[in-house]
Structures are given as structure tokens and as C-alpha cells.
C-alpha positions as a Markdown table, in Angstrom:
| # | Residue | x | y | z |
|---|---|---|---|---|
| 1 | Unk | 61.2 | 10.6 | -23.4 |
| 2 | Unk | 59.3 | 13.8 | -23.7 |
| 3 | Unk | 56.8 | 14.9 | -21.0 |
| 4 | Unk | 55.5 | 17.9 | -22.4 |
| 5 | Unk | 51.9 | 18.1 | -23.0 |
| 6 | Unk | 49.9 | 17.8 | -25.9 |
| 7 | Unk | 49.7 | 20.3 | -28.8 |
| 8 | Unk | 46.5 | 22.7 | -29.5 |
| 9 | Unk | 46.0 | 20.7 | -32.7 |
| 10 | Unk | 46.0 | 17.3 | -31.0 |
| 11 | Unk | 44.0 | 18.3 | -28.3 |
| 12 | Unk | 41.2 | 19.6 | -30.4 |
| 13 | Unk | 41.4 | 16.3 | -32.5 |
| 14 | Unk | 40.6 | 14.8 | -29.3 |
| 15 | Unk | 38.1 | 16.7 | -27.8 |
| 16 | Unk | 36.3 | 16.2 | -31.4 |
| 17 | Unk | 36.2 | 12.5 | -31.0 |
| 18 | Unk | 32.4 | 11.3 | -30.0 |
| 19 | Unk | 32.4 | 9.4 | -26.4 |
| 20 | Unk | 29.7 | 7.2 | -24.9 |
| 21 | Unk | 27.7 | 10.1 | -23.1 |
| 22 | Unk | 27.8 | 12.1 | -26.8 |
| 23 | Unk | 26.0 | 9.2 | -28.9 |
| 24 | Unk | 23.1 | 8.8 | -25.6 |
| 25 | Unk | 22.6 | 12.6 | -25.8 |
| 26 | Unk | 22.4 | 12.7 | -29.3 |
| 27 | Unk | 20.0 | 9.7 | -29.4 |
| 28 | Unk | 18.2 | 10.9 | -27.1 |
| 29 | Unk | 17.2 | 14.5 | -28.9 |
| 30 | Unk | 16.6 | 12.6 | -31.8 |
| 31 | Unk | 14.4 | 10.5 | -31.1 |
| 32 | Unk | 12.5 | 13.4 | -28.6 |
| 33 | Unk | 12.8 | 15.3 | -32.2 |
| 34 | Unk | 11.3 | 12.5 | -33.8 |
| 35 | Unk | 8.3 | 12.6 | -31.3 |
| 36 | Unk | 7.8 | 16.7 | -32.2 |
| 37 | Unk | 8.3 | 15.7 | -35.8 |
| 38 | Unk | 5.3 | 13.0 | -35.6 |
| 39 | Unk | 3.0 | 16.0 | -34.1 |
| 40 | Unk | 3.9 | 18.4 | -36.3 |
| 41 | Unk | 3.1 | 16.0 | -39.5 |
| 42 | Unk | -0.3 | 16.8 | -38.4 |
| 43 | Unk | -0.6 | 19.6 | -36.9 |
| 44 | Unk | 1.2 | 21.6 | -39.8 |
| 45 | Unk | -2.2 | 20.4 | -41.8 |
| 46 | Unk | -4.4 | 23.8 | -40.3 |
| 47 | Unk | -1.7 | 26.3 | -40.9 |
| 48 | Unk | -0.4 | 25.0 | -44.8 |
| 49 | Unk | -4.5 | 25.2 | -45.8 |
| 50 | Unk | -4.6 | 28.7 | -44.8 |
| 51 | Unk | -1.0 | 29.9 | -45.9 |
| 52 | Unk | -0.8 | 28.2 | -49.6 |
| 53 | Unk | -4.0 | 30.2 | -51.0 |
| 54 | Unk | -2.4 | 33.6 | -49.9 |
| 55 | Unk | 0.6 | 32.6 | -52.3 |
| 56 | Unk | 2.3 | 30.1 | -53.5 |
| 57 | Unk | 5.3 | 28.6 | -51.8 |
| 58 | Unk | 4.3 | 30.9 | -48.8 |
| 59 | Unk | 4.2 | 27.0 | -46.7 |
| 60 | Unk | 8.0 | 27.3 | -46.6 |
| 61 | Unk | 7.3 | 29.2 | -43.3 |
| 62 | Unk | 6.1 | 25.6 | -41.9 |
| 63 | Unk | 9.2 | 23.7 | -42.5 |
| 64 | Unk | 11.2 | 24.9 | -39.4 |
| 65 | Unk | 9.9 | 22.1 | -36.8 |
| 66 | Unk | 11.6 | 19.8 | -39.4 |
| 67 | Unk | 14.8 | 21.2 | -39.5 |
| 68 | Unk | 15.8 | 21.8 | -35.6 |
| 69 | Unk | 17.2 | 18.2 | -34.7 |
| 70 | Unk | 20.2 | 18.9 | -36.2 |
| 71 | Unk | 20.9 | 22.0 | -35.5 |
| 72 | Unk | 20.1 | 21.9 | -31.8 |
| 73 | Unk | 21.8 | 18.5 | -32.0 |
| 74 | Unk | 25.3 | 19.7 | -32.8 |
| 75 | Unk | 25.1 | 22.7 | -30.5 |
| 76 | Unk | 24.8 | 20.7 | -27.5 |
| 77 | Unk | 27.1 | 18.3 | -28.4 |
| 78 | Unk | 29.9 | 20.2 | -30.7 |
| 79 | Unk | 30.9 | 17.2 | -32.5 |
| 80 | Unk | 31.5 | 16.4 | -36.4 |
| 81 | Unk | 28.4 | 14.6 | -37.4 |
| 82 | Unk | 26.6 | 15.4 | -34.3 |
| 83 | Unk | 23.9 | 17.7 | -36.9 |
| 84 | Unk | 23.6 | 14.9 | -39.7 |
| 85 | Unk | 23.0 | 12.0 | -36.4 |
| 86 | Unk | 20.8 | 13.4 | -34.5 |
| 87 | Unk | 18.1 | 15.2 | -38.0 |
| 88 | Unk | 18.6 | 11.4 | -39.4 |
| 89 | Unk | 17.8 | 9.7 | -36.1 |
| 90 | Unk | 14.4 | 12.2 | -35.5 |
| 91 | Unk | 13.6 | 11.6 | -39.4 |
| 92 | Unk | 14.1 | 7.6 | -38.5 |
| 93 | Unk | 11.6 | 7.8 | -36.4 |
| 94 | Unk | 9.1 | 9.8 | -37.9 |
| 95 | Unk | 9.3 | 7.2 | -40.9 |
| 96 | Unk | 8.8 | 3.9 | -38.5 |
| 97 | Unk | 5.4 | 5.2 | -36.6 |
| 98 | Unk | 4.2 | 6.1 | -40.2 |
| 99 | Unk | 3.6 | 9.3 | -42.3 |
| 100 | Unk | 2.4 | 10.7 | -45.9 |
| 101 | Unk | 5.8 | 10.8 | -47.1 |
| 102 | Unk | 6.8 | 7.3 | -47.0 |
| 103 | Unk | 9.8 | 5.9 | -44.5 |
| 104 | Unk | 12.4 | 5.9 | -47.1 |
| 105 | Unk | 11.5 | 9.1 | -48.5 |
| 106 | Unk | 11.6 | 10.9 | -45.0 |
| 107 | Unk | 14.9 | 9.2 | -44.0 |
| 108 | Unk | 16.4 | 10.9 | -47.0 |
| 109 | Unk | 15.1 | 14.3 | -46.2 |
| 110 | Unk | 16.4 | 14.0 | -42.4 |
| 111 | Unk | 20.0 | 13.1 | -43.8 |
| 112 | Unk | 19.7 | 16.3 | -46.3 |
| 113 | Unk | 18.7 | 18.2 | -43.7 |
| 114 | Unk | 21.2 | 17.5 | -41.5 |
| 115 | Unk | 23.8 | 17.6 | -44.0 |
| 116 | Unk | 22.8 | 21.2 | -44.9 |
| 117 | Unk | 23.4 | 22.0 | -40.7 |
| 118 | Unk | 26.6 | 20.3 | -40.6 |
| 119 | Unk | 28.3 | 21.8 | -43.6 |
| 120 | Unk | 28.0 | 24.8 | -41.7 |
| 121 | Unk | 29.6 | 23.8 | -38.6 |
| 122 | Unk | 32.1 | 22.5 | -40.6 |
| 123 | Unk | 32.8 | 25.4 | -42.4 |
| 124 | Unk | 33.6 | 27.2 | -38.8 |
| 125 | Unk | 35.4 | 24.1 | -38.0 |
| 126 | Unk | 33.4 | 23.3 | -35.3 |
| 127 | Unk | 34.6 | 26.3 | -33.3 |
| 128 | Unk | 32.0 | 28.6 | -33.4 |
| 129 | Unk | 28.6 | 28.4 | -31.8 |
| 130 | Unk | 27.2 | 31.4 | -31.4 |
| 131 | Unk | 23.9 | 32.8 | -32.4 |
| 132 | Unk | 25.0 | 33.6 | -35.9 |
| 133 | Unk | 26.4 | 30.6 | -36.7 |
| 134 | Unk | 23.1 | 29.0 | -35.3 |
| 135 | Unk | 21.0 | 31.0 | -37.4 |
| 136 | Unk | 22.9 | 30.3 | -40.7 |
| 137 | Unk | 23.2 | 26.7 | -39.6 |
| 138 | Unk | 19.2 | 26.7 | -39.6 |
| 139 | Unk | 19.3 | 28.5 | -43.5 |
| 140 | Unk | 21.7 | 25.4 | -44.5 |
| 141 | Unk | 19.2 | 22.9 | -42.9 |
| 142 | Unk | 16.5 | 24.8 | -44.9 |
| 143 | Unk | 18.0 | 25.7 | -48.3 |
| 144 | Unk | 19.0 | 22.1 | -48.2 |
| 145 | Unk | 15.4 | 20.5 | -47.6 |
| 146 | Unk | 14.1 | 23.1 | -49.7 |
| 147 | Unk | 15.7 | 22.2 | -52.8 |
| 148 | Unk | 15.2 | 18.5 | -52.2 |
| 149 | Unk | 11.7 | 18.9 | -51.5 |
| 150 | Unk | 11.4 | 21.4 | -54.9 |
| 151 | Unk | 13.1 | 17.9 | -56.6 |
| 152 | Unk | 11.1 | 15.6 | -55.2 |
| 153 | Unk | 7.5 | 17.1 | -54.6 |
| 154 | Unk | 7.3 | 20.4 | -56.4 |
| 155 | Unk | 9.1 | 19.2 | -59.8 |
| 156 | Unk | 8.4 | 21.3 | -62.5 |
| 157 | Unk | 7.5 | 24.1 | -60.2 |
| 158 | Unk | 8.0 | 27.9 | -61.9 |
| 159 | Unk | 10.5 | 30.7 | -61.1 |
| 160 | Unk | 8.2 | 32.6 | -58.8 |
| 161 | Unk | 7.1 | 29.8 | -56.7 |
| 162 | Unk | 11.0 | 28.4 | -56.7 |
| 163 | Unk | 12.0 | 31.9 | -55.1 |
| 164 | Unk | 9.0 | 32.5 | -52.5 |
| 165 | Unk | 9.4 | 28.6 | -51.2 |
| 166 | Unk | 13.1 | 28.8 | -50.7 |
| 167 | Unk | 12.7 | 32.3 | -49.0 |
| 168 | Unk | 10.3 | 31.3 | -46.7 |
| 169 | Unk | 11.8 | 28.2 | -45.8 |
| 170 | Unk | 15.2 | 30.0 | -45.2 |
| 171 | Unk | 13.2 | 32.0 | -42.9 |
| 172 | Unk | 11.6 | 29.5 | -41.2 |
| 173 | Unk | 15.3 | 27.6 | -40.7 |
| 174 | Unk | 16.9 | 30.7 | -39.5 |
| 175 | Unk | 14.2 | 31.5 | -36.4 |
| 176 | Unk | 12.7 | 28.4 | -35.6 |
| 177 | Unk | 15.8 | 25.7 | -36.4 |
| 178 | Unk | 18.6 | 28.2 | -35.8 |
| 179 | Unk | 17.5 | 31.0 | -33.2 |
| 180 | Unk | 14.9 | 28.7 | -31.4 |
| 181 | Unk | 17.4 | 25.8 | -31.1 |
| 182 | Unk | 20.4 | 28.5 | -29.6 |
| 183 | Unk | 18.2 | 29.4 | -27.2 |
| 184 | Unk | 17.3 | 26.5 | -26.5 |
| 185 | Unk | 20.8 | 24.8 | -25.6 |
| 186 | Unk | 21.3 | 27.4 | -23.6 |
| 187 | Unk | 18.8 | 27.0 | -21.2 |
| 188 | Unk | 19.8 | 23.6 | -21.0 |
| 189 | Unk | 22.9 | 24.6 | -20.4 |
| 190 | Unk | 21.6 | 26.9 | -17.7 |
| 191 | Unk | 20.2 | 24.4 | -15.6 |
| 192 | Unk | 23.5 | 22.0 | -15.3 |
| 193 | Unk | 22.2 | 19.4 | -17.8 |
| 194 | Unk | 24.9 | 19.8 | -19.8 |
| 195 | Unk | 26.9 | 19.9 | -17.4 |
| 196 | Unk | 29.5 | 17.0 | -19.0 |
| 197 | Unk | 29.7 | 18.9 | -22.1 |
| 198 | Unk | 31.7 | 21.6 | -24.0 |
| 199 | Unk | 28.3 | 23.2 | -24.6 |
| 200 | Unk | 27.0 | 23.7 | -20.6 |
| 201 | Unk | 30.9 | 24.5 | -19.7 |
| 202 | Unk | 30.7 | 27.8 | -22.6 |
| 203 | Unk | 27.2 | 28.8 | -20.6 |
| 204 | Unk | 28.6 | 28.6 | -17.0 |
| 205 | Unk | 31.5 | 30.8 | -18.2 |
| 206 | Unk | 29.7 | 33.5 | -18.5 |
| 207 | Unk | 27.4 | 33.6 | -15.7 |
């Protein structure tokens, strides 16, 4: 019988594999994701008024607080799936307290969101988790909401609104859902919360 130890490849299919601790995390920033979501349904009200006159599409820069969930999700807990769980939980419950977008409607804008994060991740095969890769996972979320909102609210929209929305919302995803949510699970990570994940282990290392 052999006693050697595991391979590299079978120890990162394990260390991919969701325990207990990774679904209560994740729940739990989704559904404290879903709380900021339900302020910002408001709150985004003011800002869209004044932005929308100055040019069309320009309201893209507003979509960010929708988009962080999954993003901040998956880089605390480094898991496949961890982006599309936690933007679909927040979106969940957004749609149960109530909004202008109906509960169906916003479910399936939290699972194209998230889907547009973790085809990122996936891409880097869930090994990277640095800044870039943040920021570009926050451009997925976005270009992915983007065009499903362009389908679904702005059909029949022209070329140059097409262009200034999806720019502004890439922006928004890069700063606010990519840059925001890195630093973010850092500082976490700095103060021993994530202390039981990959994610507050990578911080420690380098202080």
C-alpha cells in the first residue's frame, strides 16, 4: 500500500470543494449584500435624475453597488461558484422585501451578474486573486448586467447609447465591484476574520 501523499492536482480538487463554514460565509455576505442592494434601489434615484440628462447611458456609472456580491463573494471564499451564490443570494433578497423590477426579474439579473464574475475566476482557474483579476472580475459582472439590462429595459436602444451605457457600467464594475470589493477582503482578512480561509491565510503571508 502506498503512503505517499497526495498529488498537487488532487489536493487542489480538494481544497476547491465547498465545506460547511464556506456556504455560512457566503450566505452571510449575501444576504448583508442584499441589505446594501435594498438601499441602494433607492438611493440610486437622486444621482440617475442628475446623471441621465448630461447624456445618455451616462447611469451605467450607478450600477456598481449591484455588482459587488459576487465579486467580493468569491474572493473571500476562493471557491467555484462562490461569485454566482453569493450575487444570486443578495439579488434573492432584494426581490422578496420588494422592488421596481419585479422578484423574478431581479433574481435573473443577480445570476447574470454573478455569472459574468465567475467566468472570470474560472478563466484563472481559481488561482489568481489579485487586484487585476478583481478588477476584470467586476468588468465581467458589469458587461454581463449590462447587456441583459440593454435586453430587457433599454430594447431598441441606438449605437451611441449601447456604447456610453456599457462603458460606464464597465467602469463602474471595475472600481466599485472589482477594486472596492479587493480591498475590501483584505481588510477582512487583516483583522483575523478570515482567519479559516484561503483568503485571510494569503493576507497574513505577507504581513
Amino acid at each position: 500500500m502506498s503512503t505517499s501523499t497526495p498529488t498537487g492536482a488532487a489536493a487542489s480538487v480538494r481544497t476547491l470543494r465547498w465545506r460547511v463554514v464556506d456556504i455560512v460565509v457566503a450566505s452571510v455576505v449575501g444576504v448583508a449584500a442584499g441589505l446594501i442592494f435594498l438601499f441602494w434601489n433607492v438611493a440610486y434615484v437622486g444621482p440617475k435624475s442628475l446623471l441621465e440628462p448630461l447624456l445618455p447611458g451616462l447611469q451605467g456609472l450607478l450600477d456598481g453597488p449591484w455588482l459587488f456580491a459576487g465579486v467580493l463573494g468569491a474572493l473571500i471564499i476562493r471557491k467555484p461558484g462562490a461569485a454566482i451564490y453569493t450575487e444570486t443570494l443578495a439579488a434573492v433578497v432584494s426581490a422578496l422585501v420588494g422592488n421596481t423590477w419585479g422578484g423574478f426579474l431581479t433574481i435573473e439579473a443577480g445570476l447574470v451578474q454573478g455569472l459574468g464574475a465567475e467566468l472570470v475566476f474560472a478563466l484563472f482557474l481559481y488561482r489568481r486573486w489579485n487586484l487585476p483579476v478583481a478588477v476584470l472580475a467586476g468588468v465581467g459582472a458589469a458587461l454581463a448586467g449590462g447587456i441583459n439590462n440593454l435586453v430587457l429595459w433599454y430594447a431598441g436602444a441606438g449605437p451611441a447609447f449601447t456604447a456610453v451605457y456599457l462603458v460606464s457600467t464597465a467602469i463602474s464594475g471595475a472600481v466599485i465591484a472589482g477594486g472596492l470589493s479587493w480591498l475590501l477582503a483584505r481588510g477582512l482578512a487583516a483583522t483575523g476574520a478570515l482567519d479559516r480561509f484561503a483568503s485571510g491565510a494569503a493576507v497574513r503571508e505577507r504581513v
